[in-house]
DOTI-263931 format. One line per 5 residues: number of its first residue (from 0); their letters; for each residue x, y, z of N, C-alpha, C, O. Coordinates in steps of 0.1 Angstrom, whole numbers, plus 5000, padded with zeros to 4 digits. Example, Ala and Ser with C-alpha at 12.3 -4.5 7.8 and 13.67 -1.06 7.14 Angstrom:
<lumzas>
0	as	5132 4943 5078 5123 4955 5078 5132 4967 5078 5142 4967 5085 ~ 5128 4978 5071 5137 4989 5071 5129 5000 5079 5134 5011 5080
</lumzas>
This chain:
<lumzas>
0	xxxxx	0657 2904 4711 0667 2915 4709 0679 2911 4701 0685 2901 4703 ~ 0682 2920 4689 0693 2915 4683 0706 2927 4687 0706 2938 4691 ~ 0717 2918 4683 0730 2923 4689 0731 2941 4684 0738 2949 4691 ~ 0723 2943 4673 0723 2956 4671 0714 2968 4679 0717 2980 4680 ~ 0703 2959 4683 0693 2966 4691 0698 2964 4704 0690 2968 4712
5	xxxxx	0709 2958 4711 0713 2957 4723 0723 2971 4724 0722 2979 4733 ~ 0733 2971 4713 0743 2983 4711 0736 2996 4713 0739 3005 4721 ~ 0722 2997 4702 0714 3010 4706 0711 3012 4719 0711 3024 4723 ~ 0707 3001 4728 0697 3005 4740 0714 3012 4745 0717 3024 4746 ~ 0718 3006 4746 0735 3011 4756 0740 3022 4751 0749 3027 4758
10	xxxxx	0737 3029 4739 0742 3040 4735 0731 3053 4738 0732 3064 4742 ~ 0717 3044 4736 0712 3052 4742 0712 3062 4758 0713 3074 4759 ~ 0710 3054 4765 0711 3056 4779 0724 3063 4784 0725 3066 4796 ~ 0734 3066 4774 0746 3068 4777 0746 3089 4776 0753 3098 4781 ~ 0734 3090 4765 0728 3099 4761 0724 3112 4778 0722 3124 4780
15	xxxxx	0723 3104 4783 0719 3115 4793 0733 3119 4808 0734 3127 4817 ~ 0743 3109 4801 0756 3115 4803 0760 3131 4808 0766 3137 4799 ~ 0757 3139 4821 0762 3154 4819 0772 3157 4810 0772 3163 4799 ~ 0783 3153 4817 0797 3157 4807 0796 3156 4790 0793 3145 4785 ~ 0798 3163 4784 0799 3163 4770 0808 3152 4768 0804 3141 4764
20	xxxxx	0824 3155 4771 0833 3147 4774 0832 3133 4773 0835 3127 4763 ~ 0828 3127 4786 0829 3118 4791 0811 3109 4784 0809 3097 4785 ~ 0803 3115 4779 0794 3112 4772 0802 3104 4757 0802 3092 4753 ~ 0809 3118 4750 0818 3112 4738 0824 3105 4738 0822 3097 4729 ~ 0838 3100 4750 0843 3088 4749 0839 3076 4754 0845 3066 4750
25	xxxxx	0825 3076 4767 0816 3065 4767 0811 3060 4759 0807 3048 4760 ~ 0808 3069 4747 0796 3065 4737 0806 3053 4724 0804 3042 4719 ~ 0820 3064 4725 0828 3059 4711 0832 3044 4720 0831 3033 4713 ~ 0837 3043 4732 0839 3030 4736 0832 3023 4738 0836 3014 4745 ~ 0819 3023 4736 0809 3012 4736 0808 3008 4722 0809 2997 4718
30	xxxxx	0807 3019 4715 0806 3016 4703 0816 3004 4690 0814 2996 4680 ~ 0829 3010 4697 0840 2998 4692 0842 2984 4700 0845 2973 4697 ~ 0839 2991 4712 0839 2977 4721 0829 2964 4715 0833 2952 4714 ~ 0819 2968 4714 0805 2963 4707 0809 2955 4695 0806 2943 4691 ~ 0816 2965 4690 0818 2959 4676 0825 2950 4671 0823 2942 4662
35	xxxxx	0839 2955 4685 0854 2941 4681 0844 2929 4687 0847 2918 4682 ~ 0831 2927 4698 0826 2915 4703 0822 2909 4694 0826 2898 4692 ~ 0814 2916 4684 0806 2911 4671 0815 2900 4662 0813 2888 4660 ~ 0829 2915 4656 0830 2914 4649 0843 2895 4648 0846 2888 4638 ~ 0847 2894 4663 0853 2879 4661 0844 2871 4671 0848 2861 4678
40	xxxxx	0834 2876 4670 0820 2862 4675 0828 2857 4690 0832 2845 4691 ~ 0831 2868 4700 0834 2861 4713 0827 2853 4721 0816 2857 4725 ~ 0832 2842 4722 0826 2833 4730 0824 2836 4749 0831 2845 4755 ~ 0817 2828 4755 0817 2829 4767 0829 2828 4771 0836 2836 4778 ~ 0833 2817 4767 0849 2813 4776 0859 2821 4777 0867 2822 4786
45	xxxxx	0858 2827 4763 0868 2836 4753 0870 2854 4765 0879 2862 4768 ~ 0855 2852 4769 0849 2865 4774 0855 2863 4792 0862 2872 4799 ~ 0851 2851 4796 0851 2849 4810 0871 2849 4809 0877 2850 4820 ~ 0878 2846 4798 0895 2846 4800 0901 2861 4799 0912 2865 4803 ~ 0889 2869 4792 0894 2882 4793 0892 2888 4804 0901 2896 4807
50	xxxxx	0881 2886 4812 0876 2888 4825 0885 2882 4836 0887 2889 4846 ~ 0891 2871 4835 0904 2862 4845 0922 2873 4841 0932 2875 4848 ~ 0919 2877 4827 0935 2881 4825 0930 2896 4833 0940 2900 4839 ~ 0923 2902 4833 0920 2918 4833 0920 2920 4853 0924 2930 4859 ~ 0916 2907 4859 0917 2906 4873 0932 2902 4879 0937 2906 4890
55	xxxxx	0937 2893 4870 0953 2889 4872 0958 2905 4872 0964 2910 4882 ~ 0956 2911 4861 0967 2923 4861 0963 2935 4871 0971 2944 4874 ~ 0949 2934 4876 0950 2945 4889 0958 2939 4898 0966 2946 4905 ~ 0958 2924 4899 0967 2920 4917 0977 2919 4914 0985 2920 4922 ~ 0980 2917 4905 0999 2918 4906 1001 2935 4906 1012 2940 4907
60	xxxxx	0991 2942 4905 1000 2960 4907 1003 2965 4918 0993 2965 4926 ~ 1012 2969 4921 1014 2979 4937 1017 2991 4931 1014 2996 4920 ~ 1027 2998 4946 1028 3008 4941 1044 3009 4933 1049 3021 4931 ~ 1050 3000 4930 1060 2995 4926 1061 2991 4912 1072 2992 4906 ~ 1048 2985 4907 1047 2978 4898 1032 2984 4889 1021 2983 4895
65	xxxxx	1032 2988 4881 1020 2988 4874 1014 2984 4859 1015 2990 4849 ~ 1009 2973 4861 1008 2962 4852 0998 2966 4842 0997 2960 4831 ~ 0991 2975 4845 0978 2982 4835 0989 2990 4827 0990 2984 4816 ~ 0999 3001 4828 1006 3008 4821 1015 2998 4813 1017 3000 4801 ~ 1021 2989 4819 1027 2976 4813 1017 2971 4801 1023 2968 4791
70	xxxxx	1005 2968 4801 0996 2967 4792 0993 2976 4779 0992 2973 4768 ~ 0992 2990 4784 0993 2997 4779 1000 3000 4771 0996 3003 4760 ~ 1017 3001 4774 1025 2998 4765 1027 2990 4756 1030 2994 4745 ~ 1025 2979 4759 1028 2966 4747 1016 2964 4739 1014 2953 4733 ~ 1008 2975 4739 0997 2970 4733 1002 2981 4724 1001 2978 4712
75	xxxxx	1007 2993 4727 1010 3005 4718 1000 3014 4725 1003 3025 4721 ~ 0990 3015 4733 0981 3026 4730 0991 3039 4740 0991 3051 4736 ~ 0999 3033 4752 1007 3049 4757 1013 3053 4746 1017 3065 4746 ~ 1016 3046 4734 1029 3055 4725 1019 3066 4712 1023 3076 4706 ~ 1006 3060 4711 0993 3063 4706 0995 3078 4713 1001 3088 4707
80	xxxxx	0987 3078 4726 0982 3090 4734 0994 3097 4733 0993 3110 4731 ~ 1008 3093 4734 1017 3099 4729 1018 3111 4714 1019 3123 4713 ~ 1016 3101 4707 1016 3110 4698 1004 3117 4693 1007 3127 4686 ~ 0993 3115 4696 0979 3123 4694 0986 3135 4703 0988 3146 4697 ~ 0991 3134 4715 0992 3150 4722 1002 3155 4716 1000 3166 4713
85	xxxxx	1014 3151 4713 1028 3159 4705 1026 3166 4691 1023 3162 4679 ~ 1028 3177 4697 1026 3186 4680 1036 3182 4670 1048 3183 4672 ~ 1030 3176 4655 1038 3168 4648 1052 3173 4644 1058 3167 4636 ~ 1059 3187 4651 1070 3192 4643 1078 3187 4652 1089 3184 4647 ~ 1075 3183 4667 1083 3184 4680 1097 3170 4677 1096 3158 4675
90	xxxxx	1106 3178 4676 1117 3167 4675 1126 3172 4662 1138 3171 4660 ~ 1119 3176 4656 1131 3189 4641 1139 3199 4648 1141 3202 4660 ~ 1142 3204 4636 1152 3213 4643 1148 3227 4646 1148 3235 4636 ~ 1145 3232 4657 1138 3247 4663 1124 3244 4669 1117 3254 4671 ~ 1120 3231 4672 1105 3224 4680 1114 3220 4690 1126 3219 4691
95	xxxxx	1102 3217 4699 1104 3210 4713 1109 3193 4709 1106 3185 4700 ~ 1120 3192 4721 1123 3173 4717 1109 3168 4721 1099 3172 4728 ~ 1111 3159 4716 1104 3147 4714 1102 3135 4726 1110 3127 4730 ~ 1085 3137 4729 1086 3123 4740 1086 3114 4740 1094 3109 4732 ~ 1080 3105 4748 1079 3091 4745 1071 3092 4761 1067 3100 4770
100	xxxxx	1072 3074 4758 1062 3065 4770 1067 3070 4783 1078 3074 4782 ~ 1060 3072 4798 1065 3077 4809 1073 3061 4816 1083 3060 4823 ~ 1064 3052 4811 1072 3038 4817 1065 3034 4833 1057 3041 4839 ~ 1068 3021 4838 1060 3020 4847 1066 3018 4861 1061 3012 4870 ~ 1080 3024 4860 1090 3027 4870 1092 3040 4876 1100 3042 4885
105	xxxxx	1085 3047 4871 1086 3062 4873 1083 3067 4892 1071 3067 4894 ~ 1090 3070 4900 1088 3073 4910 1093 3088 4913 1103 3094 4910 ~ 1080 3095 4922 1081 3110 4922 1094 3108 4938 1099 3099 4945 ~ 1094 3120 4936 1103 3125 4950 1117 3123 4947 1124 3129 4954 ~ 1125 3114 4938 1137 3112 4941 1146 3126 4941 1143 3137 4938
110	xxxxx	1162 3120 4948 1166 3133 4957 1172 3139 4946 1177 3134 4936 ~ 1169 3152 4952 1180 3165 4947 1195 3159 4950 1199 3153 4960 ~ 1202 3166 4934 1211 3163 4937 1218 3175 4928 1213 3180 4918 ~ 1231 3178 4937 1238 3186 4932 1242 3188 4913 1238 3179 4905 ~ 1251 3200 4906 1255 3196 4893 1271 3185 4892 1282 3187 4898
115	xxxxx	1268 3176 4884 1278 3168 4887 1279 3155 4891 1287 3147 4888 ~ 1268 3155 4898 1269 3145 4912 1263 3133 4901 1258 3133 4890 ~ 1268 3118 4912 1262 3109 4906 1251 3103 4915 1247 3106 4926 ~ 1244 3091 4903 1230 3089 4906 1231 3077 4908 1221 3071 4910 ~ 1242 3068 4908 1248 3059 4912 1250 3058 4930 1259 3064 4935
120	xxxxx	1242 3052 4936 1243 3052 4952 1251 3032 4951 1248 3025 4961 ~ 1259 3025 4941 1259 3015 4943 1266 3008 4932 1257 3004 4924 ~ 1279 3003 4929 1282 3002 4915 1272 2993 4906 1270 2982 4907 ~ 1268 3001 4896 1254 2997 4890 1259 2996 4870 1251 2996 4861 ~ 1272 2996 4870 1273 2993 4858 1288 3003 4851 1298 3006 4857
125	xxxxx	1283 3005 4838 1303 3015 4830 1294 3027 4836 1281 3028 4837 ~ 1304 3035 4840 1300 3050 4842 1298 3058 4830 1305 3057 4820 ~ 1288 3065 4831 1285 3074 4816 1279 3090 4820 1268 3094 4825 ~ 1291 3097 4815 1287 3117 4821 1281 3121 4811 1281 3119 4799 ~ 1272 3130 4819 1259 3127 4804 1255 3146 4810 1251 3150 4821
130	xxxxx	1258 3154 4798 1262 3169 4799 1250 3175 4790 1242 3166 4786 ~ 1248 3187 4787 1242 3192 4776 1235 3204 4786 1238 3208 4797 ~ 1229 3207 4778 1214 3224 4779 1206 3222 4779 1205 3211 4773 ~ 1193 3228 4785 1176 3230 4784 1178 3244 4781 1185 3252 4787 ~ 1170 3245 4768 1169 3256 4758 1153 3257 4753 1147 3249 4747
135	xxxxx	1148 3270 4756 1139 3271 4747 1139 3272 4732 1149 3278 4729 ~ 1133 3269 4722 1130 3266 4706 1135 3271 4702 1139 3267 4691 ~ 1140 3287 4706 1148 3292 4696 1161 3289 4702 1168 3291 4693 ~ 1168 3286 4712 1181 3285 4714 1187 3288 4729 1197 3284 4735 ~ 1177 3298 4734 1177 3305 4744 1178 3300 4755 1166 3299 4760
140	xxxxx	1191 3294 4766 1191 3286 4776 1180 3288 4789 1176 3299 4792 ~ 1176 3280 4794 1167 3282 4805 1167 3284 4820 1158 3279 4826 ~ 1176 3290 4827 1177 3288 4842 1171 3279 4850 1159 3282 4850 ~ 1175 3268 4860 1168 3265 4870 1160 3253 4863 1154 3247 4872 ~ 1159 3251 4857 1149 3240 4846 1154 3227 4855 1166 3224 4857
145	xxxxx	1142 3220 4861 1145 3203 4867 1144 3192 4859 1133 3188 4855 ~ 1153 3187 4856 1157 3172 4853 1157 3162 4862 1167 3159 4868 ~ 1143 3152 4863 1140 3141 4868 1145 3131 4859 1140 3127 4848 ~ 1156 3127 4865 1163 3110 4858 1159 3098 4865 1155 3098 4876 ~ 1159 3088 4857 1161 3072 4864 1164 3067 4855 1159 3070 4843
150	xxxxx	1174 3055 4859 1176 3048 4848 1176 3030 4853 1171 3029 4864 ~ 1178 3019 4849 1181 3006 4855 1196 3003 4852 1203 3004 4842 ~ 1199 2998 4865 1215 2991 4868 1214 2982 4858 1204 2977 4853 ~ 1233 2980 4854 1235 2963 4847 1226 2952 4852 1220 2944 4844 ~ 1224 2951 4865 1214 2937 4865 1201 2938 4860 1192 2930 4862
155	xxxxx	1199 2948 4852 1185 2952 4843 1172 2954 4849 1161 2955 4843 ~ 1176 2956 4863 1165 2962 4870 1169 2975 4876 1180 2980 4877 ~ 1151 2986 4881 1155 2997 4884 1156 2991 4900 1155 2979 4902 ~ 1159 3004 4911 1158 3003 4924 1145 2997 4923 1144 2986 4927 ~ 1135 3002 4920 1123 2999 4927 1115 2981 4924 1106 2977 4930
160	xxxxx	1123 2976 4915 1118 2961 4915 1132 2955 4922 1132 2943 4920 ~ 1138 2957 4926 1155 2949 4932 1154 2958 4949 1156 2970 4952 ~ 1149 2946 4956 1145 2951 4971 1164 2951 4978 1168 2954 4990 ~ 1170 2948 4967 1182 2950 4974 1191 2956 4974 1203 2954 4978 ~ 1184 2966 4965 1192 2979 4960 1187 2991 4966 1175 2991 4970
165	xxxxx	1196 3003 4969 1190 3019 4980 1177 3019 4969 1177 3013 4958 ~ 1167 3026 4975 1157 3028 4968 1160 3042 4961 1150 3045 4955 ~ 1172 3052 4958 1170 3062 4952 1187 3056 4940 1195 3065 4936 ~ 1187 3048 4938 1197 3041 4932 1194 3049 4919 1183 3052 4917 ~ 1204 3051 4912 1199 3055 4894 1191 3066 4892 1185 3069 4881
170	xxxxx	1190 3074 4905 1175 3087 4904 1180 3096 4911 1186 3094 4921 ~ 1175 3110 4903 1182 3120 4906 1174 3134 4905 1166 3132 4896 ~ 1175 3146 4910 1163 3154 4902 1177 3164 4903 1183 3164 4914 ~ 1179 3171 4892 1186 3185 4892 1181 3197 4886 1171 3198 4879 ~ 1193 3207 4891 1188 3215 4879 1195 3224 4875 1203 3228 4883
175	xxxxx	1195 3231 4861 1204 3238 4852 1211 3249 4859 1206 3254 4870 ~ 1219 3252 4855 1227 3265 4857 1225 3281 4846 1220 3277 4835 ~ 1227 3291 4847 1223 3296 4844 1221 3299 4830 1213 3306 4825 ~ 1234 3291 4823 1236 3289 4811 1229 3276 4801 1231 3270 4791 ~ 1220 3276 4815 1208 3260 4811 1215 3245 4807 1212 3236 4799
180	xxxxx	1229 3248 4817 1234 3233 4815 1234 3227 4826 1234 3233 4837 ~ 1235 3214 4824 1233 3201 4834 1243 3195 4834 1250 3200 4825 ~ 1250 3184 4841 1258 3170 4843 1256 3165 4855 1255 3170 4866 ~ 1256 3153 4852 1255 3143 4859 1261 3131 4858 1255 3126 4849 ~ 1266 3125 4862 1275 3111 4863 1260 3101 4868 1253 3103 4878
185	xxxxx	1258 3088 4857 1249 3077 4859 1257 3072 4852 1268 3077 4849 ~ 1250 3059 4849 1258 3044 4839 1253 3044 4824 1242 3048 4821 ~ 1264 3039 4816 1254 3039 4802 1244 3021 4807 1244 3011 4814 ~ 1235 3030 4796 1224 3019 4799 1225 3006 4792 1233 3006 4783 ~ 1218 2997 4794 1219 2986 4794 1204 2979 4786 1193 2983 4790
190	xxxxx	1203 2967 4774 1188 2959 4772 1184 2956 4787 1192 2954 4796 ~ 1170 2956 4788 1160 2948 4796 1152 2942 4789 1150 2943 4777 ~ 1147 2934 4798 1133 2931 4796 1119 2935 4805 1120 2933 4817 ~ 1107 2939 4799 1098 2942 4808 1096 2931 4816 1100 2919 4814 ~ 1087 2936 4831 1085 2921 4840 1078 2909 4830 1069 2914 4823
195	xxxxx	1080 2897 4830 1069 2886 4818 1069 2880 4828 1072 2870 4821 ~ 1067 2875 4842 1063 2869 4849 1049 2870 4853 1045 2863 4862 ~ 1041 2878 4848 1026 2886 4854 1017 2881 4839 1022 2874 4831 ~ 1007 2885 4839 0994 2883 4824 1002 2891 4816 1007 2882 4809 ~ 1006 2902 4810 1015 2907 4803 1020 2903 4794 1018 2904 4782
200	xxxxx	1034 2893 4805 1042 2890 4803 1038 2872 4794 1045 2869 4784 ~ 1028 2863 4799 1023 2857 4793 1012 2858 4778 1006 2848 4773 ~ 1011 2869 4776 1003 2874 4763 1014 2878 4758 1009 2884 4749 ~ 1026 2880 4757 1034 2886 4748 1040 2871 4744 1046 2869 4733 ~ 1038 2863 4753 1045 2847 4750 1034 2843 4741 1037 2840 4729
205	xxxxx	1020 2843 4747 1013 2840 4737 1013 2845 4720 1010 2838 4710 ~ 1016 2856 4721 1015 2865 4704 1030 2864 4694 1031 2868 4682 ~ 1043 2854 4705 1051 2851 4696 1058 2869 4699 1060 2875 4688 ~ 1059 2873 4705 1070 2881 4710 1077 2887 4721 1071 2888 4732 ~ 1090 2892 4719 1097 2894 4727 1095 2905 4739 1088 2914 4735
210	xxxxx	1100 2905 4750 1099 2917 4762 1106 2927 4764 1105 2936 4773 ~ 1117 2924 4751 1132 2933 4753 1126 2945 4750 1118 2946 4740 ~ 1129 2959 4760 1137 2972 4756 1147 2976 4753 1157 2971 4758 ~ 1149 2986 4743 1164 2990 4742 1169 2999 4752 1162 3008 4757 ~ 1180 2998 4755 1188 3005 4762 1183 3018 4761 1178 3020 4750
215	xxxxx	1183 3028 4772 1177 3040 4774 1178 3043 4790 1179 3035 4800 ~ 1179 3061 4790 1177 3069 4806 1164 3075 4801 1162 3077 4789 ~ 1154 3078 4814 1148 3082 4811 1148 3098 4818 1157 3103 4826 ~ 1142 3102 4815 1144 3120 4819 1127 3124 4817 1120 3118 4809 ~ 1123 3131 4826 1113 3147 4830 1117 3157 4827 1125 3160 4837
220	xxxxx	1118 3169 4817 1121 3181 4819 1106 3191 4821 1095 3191 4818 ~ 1116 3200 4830 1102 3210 4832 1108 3225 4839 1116 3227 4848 ~ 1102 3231 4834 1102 3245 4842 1093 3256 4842 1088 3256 4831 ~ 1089 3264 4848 1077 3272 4852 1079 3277 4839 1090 3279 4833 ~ 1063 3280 4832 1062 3285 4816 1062 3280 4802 1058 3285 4792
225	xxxxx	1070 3264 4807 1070 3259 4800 1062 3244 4796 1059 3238 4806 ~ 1060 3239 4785 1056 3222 4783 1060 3213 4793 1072 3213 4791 ~ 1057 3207 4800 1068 3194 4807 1073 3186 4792 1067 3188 4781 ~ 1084 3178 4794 1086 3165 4780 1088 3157 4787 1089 3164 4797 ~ 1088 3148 4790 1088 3129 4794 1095 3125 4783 1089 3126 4772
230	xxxxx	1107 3121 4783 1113 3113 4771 1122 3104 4776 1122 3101 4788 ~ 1130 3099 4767 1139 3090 4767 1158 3093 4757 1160 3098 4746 ~ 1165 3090 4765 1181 3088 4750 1179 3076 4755 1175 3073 4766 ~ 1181 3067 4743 1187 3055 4735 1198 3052 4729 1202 3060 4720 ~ 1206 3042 4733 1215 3038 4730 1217 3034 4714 1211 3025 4708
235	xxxxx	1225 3043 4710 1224 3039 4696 1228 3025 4692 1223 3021 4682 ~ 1237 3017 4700 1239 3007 4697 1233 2996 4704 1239 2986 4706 ~ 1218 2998 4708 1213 2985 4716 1205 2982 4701 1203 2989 4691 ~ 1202 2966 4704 1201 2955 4695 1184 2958 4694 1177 2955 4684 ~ 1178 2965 4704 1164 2962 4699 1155 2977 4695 1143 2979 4695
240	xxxxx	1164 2984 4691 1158 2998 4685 1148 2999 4679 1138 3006 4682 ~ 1149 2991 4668 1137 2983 4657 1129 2976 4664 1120 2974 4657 ~ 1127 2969 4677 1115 2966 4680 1114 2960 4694 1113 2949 4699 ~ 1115 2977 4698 1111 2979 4713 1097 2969 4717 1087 2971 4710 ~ 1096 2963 4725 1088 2960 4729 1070 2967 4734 1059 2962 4734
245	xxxxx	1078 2981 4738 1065 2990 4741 1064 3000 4727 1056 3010 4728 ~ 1070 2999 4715 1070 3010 4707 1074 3024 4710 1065 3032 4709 ~ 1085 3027 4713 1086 3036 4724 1097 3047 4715 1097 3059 4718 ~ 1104 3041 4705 1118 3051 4702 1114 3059 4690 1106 3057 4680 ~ 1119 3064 4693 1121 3079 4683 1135 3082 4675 1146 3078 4679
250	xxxxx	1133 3087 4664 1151 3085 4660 1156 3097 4663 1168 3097 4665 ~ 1148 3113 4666 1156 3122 4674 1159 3118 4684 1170 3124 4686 ~ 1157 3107 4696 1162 3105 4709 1173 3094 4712 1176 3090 4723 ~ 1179 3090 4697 1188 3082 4698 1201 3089 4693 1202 3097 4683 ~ 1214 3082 4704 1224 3090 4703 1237 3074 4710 1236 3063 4716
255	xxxxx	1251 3085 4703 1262 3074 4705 1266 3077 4716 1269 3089 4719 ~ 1268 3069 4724 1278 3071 4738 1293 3072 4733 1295 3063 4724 ~ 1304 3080 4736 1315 3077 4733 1324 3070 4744 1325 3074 4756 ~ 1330 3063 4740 1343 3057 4752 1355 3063 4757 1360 3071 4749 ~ 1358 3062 4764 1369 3068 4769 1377 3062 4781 1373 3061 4793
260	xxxxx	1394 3056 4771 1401 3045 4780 1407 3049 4792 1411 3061 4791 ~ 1410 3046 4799 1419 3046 4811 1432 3060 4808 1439 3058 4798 ~ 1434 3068 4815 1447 3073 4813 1443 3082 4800 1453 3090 4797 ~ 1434 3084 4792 1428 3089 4775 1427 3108 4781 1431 3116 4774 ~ 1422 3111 4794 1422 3122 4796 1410 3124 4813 1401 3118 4817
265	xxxxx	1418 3136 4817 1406 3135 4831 1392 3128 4832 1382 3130 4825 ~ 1395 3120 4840 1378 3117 4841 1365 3122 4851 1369 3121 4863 ~ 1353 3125 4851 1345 3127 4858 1347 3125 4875 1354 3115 4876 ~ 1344 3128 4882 1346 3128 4899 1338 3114 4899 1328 3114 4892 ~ 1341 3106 4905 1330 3091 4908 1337 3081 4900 1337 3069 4904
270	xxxxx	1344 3086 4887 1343 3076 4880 1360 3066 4892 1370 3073 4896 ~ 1360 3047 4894 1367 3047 4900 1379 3045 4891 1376 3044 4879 ~ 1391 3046 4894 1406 3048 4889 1407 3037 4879 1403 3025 4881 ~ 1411 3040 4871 1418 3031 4861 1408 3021 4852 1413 3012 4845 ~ 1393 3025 4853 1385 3021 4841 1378 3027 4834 1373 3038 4837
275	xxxxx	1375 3022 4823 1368 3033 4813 1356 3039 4813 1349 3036 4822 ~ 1352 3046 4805 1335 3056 4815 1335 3060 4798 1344 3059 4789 ~ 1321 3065 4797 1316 3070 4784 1309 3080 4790 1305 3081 4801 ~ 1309 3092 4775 1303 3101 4777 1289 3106 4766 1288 3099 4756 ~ 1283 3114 4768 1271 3113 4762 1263 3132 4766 1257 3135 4776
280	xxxxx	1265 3140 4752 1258 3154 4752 1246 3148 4747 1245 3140 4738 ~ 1233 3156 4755 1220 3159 4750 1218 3168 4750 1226 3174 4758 ~ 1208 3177 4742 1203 3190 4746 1188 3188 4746 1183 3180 4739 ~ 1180 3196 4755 1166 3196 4757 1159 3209 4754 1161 3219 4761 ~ 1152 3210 4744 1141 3220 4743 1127 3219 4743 1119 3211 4738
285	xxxxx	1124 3231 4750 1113 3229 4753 1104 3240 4747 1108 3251 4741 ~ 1090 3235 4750 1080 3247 4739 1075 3254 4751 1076 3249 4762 ~ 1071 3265 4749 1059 3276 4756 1046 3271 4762 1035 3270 4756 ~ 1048 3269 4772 1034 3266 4776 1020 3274 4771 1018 3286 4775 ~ 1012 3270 4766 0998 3276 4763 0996 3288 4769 1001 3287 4781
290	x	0990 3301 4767 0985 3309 4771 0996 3318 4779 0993 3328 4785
</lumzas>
């Protein structure tokens, strides 16, 4: 049997597949799979280390950590599926913003919180009031629209990897007023680095690059009728814009925080007396849900 008549038998049998679906993307991933084997002559050893990295990265996952999405990222393919699903106009001006990666910190349920309120359960860094609208494409504000935030404290972790932080630390779910605006008091954000303690984190050592993210909140918007977006704001001034680690930024989703000194003019409720806090407008639009 040669390597080519091994690919047919497997394509074959793949053939009686019910799902149309799930036939076409079995068939196309055997087919490349097959081929990247061929095409750099994998050795046993080569095969049995992909087989050792691919079992490392299920046990280090909980429900805390997920090291396959972590893979996924730094490999590019979430920013990939990203953009195959985003209609190419989304992020101009009168389309829906612009997504990006969901990330592998993302935790459902965090609490409702009032307009205003902060998402800081913990001093977690400079305070940053961060205001704007959820607007449909043409302009038209949206009532009631939920905004799922999280972001990570100065120590460059979220709650959910820092067992010694509240677990709803930096997370917040609100929602618009009638004139489809938001605020909320969080921290401006800060570089990280993804976890590199796990297989990951040692293949990006291997390939000669770095783990850093840029500074970024992440946000959920959604409301009945409409697209969900999953995105991100970016700090315009973080150092690794140009090369995020997971490929993740967009240049609609980067924006300037402005400063604002002590005594310069009222500040936000939370923020504490006598230091400086930045502020930060976004606006969110969203497209029509299908049908």
């Amino acid at each position: 049997m040669s390597a080519a008549d091994l690919t047919g038998a497997v394509l074959e049998r793949l053939q009686a597949t019910p799902d149309p679906r799930l036939r076409e993307v079995m068939t196309a991933l055997v087919r490349h799979l097959h081929g990247f084997v061929a095409e750099v002559g994998l050795s046993r050893d080569e095969w049995l280390a992909a087989i050792r990295f691919l079992t490392a990265t299920g046990q280090i996952s909980t429900d805390q950590r997920q090291e396959f999405i972590l893979l996924s990222d730094t490999l590019g393919v979430s920013m990939l599926v990203d953009l195959l699903a985003e209609p190419a106009e989304s992020g101009r001006a009168g389309f829906a913003t612009e997504t990006t990666v969901l990330g592998p910190f993302y935790v459902e349920h965090s609490p409702a919180r009032e307009y205003g309120a902060s998402i800081a359960e913990r001093p977690s860094g400079e305070p940053a009031w961060y205001t704007g609208r959820v607007t449909d494409t043409d302009g038209n504000p949206i009532a009631g629209a939920t905004l799922d935030v999280w972001q990570n404290a100065d120590d460059m972790l979220y709650a959910v990897q820092n067992p010694d932080s509240p677990p709803d630390n930096l997370r917040g779910v609100f929602r618009t007023r009638e004139d489809g605006s938001f605020a909320f008091l969080g921290v401006r954000p800060t570089d990280y680095p993804i976890p590199a303690d796990g297989p990951v984190g040692r293949l990006l050592a291997r390939t000669g690059r770095h783990p850093w993210r840029p500074a970024h909140i992440h946000v959920i918007v959604s409301a009945p009728g409409y697209q969900t977006v999953a995105t991100h704001i970016f700090d315009a001034d973080s150092r690794y814009l140009t090369s995020d680690a997971v490929f993740a930024v967009k240049s609609s989703l980067v924006r300037t925080f402005e400063r604002h000194e002590p005594g310069s003019g009222p500040a936000p409720d939370g923020v504490p007396p006598g230091e400086p806090w930045y502020s930060l407008r976004h606006d969110f639009r969203l497209g029509r849900a299908p049908g």
